[in-house]
Backbone as CSV, one residue per row, in Angstrom:
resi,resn,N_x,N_y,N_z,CA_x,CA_y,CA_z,C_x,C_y,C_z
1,UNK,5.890,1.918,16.770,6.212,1.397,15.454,7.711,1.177,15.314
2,UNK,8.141,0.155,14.374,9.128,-0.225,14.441,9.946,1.135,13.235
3,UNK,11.272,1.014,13.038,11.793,2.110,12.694,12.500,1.403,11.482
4,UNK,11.714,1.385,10.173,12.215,0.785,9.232,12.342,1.129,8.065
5,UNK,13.301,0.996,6.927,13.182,1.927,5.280,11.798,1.282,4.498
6,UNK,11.451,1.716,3.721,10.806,1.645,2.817,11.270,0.074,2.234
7,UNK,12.090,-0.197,1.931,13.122,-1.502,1.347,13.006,-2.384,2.387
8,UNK,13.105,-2.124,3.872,13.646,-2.859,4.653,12.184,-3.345,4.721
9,UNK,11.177,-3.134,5.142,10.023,-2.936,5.079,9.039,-4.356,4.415
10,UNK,9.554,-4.024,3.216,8.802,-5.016,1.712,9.551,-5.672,1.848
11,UNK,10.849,-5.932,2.155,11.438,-7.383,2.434,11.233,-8.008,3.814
12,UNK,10.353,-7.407,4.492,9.682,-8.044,5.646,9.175,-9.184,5.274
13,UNK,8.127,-8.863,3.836,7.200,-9.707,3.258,7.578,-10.881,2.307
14,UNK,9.541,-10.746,2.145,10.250,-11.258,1.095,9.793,-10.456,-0.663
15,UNK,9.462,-9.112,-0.501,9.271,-8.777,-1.649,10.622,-7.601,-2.005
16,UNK,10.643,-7.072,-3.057,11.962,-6.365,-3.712,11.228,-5.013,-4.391
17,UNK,11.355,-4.192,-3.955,10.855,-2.810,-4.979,11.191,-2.743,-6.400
18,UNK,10.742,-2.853,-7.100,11.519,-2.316,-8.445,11.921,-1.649,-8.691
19,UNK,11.513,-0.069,-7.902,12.347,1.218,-8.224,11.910,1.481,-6.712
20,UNK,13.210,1.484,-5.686,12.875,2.181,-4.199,12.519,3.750,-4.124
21,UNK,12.872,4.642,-5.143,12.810,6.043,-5.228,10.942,5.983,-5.944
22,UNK,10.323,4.981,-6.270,9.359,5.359,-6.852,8.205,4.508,-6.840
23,UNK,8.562,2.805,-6.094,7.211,1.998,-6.527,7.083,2.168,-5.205
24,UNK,5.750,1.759,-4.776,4.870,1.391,-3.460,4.523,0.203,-3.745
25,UNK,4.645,-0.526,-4.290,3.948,-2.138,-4.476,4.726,-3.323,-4.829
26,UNK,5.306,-4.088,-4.174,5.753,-5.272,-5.267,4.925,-6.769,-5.086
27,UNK,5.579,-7.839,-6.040,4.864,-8.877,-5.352,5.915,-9.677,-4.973
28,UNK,5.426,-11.012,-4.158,6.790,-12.021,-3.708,6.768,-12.983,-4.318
29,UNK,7.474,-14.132,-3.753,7.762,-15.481,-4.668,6.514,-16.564,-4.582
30,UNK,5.919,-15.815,-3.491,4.497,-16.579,-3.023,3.414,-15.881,-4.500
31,UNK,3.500,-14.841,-4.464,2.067,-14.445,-5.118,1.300,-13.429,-4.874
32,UNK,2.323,-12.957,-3.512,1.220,-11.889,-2.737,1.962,-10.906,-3.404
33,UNK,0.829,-9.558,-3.134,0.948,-8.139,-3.421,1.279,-7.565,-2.431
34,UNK,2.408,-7.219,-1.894,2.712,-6.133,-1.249,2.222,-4.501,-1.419
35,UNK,1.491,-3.671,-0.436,1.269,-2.404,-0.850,1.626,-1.761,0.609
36,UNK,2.324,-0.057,0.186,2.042,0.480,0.814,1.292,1.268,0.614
37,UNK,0.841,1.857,1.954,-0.737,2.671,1.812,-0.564,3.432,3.369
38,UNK,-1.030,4.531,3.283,-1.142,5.916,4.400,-2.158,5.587,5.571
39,UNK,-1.286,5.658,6.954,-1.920,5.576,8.008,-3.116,5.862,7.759
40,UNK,-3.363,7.101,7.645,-4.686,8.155,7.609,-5.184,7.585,6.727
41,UNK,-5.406,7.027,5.983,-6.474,6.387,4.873,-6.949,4.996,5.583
42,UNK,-6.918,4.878,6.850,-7.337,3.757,7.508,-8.670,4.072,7.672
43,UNK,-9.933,3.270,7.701,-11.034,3.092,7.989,-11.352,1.772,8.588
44,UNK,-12.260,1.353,9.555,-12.917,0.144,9.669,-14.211,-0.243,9.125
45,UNK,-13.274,-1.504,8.811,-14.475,-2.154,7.452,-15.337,-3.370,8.367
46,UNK,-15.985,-4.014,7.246,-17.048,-4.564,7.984,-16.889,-5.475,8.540
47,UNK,-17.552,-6.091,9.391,-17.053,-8.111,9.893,-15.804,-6.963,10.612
48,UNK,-15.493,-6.748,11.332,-14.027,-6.378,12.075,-12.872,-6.544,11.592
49,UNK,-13.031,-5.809,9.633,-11.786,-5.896,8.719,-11.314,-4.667,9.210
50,UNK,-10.130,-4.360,8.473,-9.489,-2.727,8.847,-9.507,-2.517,6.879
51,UNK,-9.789,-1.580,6.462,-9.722,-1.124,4.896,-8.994,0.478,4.839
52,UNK,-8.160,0.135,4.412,-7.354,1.131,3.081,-7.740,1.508,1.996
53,UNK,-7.816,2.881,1.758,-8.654,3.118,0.307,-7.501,4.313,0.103
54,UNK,-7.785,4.461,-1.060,-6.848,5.214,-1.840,-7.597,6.174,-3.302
55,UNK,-7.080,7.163,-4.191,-7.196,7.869,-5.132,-6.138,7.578,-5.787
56,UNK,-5.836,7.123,-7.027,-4.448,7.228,-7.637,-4.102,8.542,-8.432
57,UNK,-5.252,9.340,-8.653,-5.034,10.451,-8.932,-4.345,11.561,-8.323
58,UNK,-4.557,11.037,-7.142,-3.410,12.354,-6.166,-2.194,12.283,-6.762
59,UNK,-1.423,11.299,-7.424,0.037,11.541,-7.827,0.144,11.044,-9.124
60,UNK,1.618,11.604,-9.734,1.700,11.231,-11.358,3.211,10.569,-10.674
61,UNK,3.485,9.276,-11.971,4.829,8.976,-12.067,4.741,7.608,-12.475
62,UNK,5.572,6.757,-12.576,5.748,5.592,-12.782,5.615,4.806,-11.611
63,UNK,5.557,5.006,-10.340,4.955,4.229,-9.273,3.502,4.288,-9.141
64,UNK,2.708,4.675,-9.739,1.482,4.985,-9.998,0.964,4.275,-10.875
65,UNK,1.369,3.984,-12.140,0.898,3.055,-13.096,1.286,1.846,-12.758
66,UNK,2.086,1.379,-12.193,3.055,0.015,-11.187,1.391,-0.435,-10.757
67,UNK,1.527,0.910,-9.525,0.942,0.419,-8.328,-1.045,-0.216,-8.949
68,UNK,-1.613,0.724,-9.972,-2.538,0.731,-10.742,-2.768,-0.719,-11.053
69,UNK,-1.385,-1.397,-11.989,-1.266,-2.177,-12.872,-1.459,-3.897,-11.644
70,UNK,-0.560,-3.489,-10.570,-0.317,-4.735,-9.317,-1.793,-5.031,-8.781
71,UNK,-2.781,-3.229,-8.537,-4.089,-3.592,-7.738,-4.644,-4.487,-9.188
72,UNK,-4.827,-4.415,-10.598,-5.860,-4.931,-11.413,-5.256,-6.244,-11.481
73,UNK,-4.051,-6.428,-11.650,-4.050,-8.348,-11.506,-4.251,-8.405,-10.053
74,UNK,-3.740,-8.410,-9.228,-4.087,-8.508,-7.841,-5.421,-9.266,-7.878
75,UNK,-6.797,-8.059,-8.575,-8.335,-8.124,-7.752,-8.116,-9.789,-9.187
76,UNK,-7.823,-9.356,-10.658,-8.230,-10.798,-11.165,-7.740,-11.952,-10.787
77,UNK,-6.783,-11.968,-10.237,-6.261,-13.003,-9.565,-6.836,-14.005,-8.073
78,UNK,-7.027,-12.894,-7.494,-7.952,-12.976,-6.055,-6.852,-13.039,-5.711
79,UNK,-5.342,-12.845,-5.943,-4.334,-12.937,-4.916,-4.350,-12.218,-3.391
80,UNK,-3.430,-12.524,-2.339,-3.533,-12.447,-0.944,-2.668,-10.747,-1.071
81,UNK,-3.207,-9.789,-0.282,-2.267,-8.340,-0.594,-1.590,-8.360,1.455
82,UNK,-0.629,-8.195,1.390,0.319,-7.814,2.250,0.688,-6.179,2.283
83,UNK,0.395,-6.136,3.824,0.518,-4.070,4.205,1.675,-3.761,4.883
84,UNK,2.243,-2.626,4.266,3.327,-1.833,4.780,2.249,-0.463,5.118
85,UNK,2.422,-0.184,6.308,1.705,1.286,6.883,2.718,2.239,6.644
86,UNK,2.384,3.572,6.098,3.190,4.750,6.251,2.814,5.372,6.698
87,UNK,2.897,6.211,7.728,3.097,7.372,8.573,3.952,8.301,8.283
88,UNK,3.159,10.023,8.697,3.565,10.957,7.881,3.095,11.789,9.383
89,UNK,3.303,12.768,9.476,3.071,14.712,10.373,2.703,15.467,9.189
90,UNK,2.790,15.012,8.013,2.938,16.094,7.122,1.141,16.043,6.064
91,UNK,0.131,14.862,6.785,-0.851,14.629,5.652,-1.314,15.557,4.926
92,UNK,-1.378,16.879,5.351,-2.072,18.266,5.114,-1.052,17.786,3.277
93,UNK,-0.071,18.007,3.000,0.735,17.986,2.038,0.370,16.849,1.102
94,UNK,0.476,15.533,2.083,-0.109,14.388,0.607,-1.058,14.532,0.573
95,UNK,-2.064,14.983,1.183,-3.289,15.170,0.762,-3.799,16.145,-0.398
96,UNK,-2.805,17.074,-0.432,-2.572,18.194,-1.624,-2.244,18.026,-2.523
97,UNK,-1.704,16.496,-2.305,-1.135,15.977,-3.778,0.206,16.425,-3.971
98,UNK,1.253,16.429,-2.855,2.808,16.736,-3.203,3.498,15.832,-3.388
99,UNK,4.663,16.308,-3.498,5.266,14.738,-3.219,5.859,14.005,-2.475
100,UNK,5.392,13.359,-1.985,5.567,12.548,-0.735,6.710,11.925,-0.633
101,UNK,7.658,12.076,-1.058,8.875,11.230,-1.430,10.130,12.126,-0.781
102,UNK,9.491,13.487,-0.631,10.311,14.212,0.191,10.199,14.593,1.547
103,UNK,9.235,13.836,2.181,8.423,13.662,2.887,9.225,13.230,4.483
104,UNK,9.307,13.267,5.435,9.601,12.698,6.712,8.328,11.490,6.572
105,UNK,8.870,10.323,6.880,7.915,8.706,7.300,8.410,7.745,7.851
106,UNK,7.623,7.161,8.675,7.950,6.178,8.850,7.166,5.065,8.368
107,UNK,7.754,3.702,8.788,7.055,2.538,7.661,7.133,1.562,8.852
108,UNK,5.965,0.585,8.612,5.823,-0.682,9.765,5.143,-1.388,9.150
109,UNK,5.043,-2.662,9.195,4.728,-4.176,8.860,3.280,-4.507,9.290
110,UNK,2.494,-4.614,8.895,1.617,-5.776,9.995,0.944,-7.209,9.267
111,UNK,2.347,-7.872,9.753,2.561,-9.438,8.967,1.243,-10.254,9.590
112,UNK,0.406,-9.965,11.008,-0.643,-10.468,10.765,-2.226,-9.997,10.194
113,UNK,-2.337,-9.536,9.272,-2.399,-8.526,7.988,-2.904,-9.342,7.005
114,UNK,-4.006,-9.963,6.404,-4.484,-10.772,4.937,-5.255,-9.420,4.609
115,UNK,-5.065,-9.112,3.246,-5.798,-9.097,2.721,-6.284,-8.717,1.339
116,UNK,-7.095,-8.530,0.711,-7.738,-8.246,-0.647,-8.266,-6.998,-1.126
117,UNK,-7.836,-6.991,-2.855,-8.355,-5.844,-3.609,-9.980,-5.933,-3.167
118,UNK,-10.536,-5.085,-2.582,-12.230,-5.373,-2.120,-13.141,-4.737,-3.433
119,UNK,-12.944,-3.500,-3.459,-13.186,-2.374,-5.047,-12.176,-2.417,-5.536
120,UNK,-12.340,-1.639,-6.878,-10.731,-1.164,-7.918,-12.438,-0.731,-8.939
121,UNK,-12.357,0.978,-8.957,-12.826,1.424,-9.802,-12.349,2.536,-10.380
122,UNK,-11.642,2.258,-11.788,-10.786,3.498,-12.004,-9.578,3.689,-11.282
123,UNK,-9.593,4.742,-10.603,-8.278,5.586,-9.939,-9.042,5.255,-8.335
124,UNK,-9.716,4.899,-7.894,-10.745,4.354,-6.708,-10.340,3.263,-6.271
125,UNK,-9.624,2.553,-5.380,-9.498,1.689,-4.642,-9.633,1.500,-3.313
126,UNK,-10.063,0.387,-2.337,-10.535,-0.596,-1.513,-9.532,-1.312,-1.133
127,UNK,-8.644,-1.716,-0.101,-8.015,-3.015,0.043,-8.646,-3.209,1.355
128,UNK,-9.056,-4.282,2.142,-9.602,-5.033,2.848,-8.656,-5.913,3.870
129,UNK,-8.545,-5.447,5.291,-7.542,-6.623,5.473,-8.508,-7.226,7.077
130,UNK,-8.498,-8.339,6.952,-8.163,-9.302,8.655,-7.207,-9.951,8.798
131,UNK,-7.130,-9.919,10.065,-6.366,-10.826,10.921,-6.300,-12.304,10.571
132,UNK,-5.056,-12.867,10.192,-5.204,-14.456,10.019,-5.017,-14.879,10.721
């Protein structure tokens, strides 16, 4: 993996954090949703997608209602979502619900990467990606 900030990262995608100490999501000038989302929450989805799922309940803050607010226009939109992977040693901890922000990570791109809000129920999310 490449060795990149959080910032450096989402401007892979041409997107801008709104708050680097606190959002995981922005969008770009295109339309897309940028998200980041945890290695370990990788699953393979169907048709030979790769899916990211998430709880938004594991954390409180204002990158949380962001990130909430980006997946629900996102899915009404049908807009295209763009992935930043984070990697952690420490999952035992986000998984506990700490805060990850104090966290050792690293962050990587994968610009050939489409994809879509699949679910959004509640604090329950789905993102869906293939290969373009």
């Amino acid at each position: 993996m490449a060795h990149l900030s959080l910032t450096e990262a989402f401007a892979r995608y041409g997107a801008t954090l709104k708050n680097p100490m606190w959002s995981v999501s922005a969008w770009t000038m295109q339309g897309e949703l940028v998200v980041s989302q945890w290695a370990h929450h990788y699953r393979k989805g169907p048709e030979n997608s790769a899916e990211y799922w998430g709880r938004t309940t594991r954390w409180e803050g204002p990158g949380k209602n962001e990130f909430k607010a980006n997946l629900e226009r996102a899915k009404a939109q049908g807009s295209r979502v763009r992935l930043v992977i984070v990697s952690t040693k420490e999952v035992a901890r986000v998984e506990a619900g700490e805060d990850a922000s104090k966290l050792k990570k690293e962050f990587d791109v994968r610009p050939e990467l489409i994809g879509e809000v699949a679910e959004l129920d509640g604090d329950d999310y789905v993102i869906r990606f293939r290969r373009a």
